[in-house]
ROGUFI-758349 format. One record per residue (C-alpha): z, x, y. Coordinates in pm, whole numbers, padded with zeros to 5 digits. Layout:
REM ROGUFI-758349
<<Z,X,Y>>;
...
***
This chain:
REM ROGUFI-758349
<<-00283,00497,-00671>>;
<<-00089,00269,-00410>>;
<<-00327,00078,-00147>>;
<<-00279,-00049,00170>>;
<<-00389,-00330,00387>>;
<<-00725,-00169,00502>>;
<<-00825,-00170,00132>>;
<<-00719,-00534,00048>>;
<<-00914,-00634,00301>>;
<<-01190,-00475,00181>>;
<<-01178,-00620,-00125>>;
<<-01129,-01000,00041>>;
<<-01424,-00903,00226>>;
<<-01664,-00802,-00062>>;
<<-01739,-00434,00095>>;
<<-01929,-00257,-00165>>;
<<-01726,00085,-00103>>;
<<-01378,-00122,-00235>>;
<<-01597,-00222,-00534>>;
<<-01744,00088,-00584>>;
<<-01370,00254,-00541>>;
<<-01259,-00060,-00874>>;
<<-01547,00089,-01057>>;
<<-01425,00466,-01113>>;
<<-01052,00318,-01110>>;
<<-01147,00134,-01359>>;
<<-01346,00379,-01570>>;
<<-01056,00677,-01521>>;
<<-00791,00431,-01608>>;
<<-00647,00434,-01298>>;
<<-00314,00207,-01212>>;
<<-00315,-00004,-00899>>;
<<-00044,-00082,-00677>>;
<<00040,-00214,-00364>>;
<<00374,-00323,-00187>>;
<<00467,-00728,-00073>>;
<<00475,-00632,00303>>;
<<00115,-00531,00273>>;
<<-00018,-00874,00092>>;
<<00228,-01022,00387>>;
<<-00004,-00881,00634>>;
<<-00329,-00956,00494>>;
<<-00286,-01270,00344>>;
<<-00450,-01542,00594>>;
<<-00518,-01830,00433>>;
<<-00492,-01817,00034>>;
<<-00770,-02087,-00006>>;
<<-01012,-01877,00124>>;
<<-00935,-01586,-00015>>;
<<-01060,-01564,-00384>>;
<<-01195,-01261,-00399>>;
<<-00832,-01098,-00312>>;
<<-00657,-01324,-00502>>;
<<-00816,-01262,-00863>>;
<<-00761,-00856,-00736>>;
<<-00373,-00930,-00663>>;
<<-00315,-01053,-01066>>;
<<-00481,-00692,-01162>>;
<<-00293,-00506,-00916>>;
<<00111,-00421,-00945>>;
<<00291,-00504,-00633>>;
<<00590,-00400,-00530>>;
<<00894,-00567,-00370>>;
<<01049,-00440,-00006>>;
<<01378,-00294,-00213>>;
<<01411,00001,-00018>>;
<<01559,-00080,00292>>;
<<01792,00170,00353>>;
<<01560,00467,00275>>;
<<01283,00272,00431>>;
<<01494,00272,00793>>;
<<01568,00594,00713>>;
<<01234,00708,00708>>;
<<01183,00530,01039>>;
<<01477,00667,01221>>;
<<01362,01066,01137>>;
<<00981,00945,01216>>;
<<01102,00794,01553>>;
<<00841,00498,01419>>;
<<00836,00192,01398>>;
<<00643,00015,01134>>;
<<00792,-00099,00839>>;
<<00470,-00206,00619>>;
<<00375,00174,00650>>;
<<00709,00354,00561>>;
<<00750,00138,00273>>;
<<00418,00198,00143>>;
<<00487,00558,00205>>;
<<00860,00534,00076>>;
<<00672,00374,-00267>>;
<<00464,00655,-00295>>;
<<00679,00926,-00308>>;
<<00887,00726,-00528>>;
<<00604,00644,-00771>>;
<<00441,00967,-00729>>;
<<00154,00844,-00647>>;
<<-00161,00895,-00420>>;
<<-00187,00652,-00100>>;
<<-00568,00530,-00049>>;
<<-00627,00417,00288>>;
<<-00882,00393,00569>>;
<<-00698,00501,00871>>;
<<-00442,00812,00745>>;
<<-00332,00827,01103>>;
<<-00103,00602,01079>>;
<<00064,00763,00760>>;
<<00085,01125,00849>>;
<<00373,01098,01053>>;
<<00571,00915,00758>>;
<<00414,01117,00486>>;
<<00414,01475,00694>>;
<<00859,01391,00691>>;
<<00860,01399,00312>>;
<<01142,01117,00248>>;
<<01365,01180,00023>>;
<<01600,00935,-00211>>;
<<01936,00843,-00215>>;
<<02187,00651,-00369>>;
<<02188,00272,-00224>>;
***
């Protein structure tokens, strides 16, 4: 399962549905991961943010690598933001599930099914 920001806020908040969520991850085994661009965005202020730190060392997270395919995906999506089509480009790589709070903002990316490519 690959998360996005919505979600890490969550858990920097101390929402009960993101614990809840860590509960039956936990329970089913389930593998967490995130991408760099999205800890870029919702990391404020590291000191105040314990909850979402001690989550990050749990959590894998995943370098902006994909560039190319990333702009790709932008360029057939007519779109714009980058923190999305990477997590979206991850994804399909991983072949994994994306949970987030507002799939709006992913259907366009995910509805254009990116494909790979040699660098």
């Amino acid at each position: 399962m690959i998360l996005d920001a919505g979600f890490l806020i969550s858990i920097d908040r101390v929402e009960r549905s993101a614990h809840t969520f860590l509960a039956a991850a936990n329970r089913s085994a389930t593998r967490l991961h995130t991408t760099q661009p999205i800890v870029a965005q919702v990391w404020l202020n590291g000191s105040r943010q314990a909850h979402l730190s001690a989550f990050l060392k749990i959590v894998t997270i995943h370098a902006l690598e994909d560039g190319r395919p990333v702009g790709r995906l932008l360029a057939q999506t007519k779109t714009s933001d980058i923190v999305n089509a990477h997590l979206v480009i991850c994804a399909v790589r991983l072949g994994h599930d994306i949970l987030t709070g507002d799939p709006e903002d992913l259907m366009t990316l995910c509805w254009c099914r990116p494909r790979f490519s040699q660098r």
